[in-house]
C-alpha positions in Angstrom: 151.3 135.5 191.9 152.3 135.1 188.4 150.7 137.4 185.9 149.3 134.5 183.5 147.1 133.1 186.8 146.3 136.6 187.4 144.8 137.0 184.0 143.0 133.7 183.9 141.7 134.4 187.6 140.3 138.1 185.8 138.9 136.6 182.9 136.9 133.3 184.9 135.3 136.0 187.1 134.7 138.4 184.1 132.9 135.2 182.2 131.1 134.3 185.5 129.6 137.6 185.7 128.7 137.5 182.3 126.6 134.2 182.7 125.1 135.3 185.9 123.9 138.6 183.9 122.4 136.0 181.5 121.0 133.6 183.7 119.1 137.0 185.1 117.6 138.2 181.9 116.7 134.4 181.1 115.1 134.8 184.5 113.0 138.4 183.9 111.9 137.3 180.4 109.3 135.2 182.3 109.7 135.9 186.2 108.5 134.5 189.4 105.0 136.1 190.7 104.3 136.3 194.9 101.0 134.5 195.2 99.9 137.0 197.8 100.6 140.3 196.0 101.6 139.5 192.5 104.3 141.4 192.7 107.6 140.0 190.5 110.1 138.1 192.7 113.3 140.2 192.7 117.0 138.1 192.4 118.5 140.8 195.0 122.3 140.6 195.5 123.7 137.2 196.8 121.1 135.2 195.3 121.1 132.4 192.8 118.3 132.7 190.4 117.8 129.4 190.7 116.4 130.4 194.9 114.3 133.2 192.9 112.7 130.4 190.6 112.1 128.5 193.6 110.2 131.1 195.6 106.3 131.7 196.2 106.3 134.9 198.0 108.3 138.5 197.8 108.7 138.5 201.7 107.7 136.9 205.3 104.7 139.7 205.4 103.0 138.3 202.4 103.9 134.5 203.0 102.2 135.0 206.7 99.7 136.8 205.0 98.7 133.7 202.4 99.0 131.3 205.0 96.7 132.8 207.6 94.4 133.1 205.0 94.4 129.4 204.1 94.4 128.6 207.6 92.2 130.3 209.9 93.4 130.3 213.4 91.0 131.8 215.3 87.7 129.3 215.2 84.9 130.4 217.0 85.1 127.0 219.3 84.9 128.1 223.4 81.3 128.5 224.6 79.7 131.2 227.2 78.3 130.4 230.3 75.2 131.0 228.4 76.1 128.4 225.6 76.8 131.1 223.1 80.1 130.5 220.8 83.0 133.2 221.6 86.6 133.2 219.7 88.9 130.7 221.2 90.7 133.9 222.7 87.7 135.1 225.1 85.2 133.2 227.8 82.0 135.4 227.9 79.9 136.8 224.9 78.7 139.6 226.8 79.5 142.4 229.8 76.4 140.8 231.2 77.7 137.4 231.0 80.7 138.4 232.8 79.5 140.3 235.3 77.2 137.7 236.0 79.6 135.3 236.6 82.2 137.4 238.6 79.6 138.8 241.0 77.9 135.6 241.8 80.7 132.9 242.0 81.7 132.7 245.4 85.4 132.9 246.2 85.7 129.2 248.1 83.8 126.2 248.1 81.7 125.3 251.9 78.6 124.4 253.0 77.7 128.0 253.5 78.6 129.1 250.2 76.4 126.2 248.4 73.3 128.5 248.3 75.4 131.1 246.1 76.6 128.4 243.7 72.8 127.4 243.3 71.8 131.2 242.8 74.6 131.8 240.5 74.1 129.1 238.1 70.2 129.7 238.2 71.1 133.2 237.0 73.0 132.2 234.2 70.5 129.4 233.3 68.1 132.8 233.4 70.0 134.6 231.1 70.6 131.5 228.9 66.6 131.1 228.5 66.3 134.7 227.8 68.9 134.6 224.9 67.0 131.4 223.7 63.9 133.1 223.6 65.1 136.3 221.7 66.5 138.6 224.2 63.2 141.3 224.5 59.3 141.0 225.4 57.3 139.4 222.6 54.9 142.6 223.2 56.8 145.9 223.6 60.3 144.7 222.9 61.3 146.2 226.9 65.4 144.5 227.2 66.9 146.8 229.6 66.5 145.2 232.8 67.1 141.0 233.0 64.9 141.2 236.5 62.0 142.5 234.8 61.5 140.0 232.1 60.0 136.7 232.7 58.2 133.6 231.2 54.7 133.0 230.3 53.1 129.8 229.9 50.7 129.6 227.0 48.5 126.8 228.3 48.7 126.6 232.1 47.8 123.0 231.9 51.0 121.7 230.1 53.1 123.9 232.8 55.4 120.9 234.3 57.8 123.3 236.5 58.4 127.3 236.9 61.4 128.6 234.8 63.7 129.7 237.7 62.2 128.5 240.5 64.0 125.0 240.3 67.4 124.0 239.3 67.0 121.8 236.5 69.0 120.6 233.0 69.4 123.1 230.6 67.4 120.5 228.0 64.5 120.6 230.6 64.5 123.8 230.6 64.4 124.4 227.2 61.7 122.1 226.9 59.5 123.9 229.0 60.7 127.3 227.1 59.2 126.0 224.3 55.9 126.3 226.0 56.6 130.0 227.1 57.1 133.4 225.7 59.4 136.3 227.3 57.2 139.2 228.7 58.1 142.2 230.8 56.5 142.6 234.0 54.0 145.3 232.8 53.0 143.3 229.7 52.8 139.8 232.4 50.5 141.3 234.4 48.3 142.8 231.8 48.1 139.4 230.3 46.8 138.1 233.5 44.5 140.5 234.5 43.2 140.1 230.6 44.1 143.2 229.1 46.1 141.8 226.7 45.4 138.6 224.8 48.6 135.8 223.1 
């Protein structure tokens, strides 16, 4: 290669390097901010300020970061066999819920086995109302057995069906919740022997 070309080659790269070196402190005079951190977008080796200018983030981190906080992935849109919302990740709300389920549900479908279906979903439907009406006995606040809570009937006379003893709609039942409150056993039958008045 003849020297002259050699020179010129020398001298483009020298002034190349020279406006890159400019472009770069026109670039930090009045830089490029991440939107997640705020942190000033660096022009790292190999990069054309011009990509700098153009980006919104410092990295992938805070980019997934922004984003997942504009929008949200994880809605709270499956329901619980007892009609309570769960993340779209899980099925039950509870242990209880679960265990309800899993013990109850028999393995196949037969005549036989229709009896257990009927059992299983009246046991949900139990634990359903019992959610619905606040979980604990309206007297003494007793939650640590599901068997020993049950529901009273203010006024016997508007009683249409017993809650459990009958497979019915979950909006019939709640109907007739309405007309109810959640006792123990201890504080039912003191209720009905008169002991304690509603």
């Amino acid at each position: 290669m003849p020297i002259t070309k050699l020179v010129q080659s020398l001298g483009t790269q020298a002034s190349a390097k020279k406006q890159r070196a400019a472009a770069i402190a026109r670039y930090y005079d009045n830089p490029n901010r991440c939107l997640q951190c705020g942190s000033v977008i660096e022009v790292k080796d190999g990069m054309k300020v011009t990509e700098a200018r153009s980006k919104k983030f410092c990295d992938r981190s805070c980019a997934s970061s922004y984003n997942n906080k504009m929008v949200h992935k994880r809605h709270m849109m499956n329901h619980c066999v007892c009609r309570a919302l769960v993340p779209s990740g899980r099925k039950y709300c509870s242990e209880i819920c679960r265990k309800a389920v899993h013990q109850l549900r028999p393995k196949a479908k037969s005549k036989a086995n229709a009896s257990l279906y009927v059992i299983s979903w009246r046991q949900r439907a139990k634990l359903r109302a019992i959610k619905y009406k606040g979980g604990c006995c309206q007297i003494c606040g007793y939650d640590k057995c599901v068997r020993a809570l049950s529901f009273h009937h203010l006024d016997a006379s508007h009683k249409d069906f017993t809650i459990g003893g009958i497979t019915k709609s979950w909006i019939a039942i709640q109907s007739e919740l309405d007309k109810c409150v959640l006792l123990c056993a201890n504080c039912h039958a003191e209720v009905h022997a008169g002991l304690l008045v509603l």
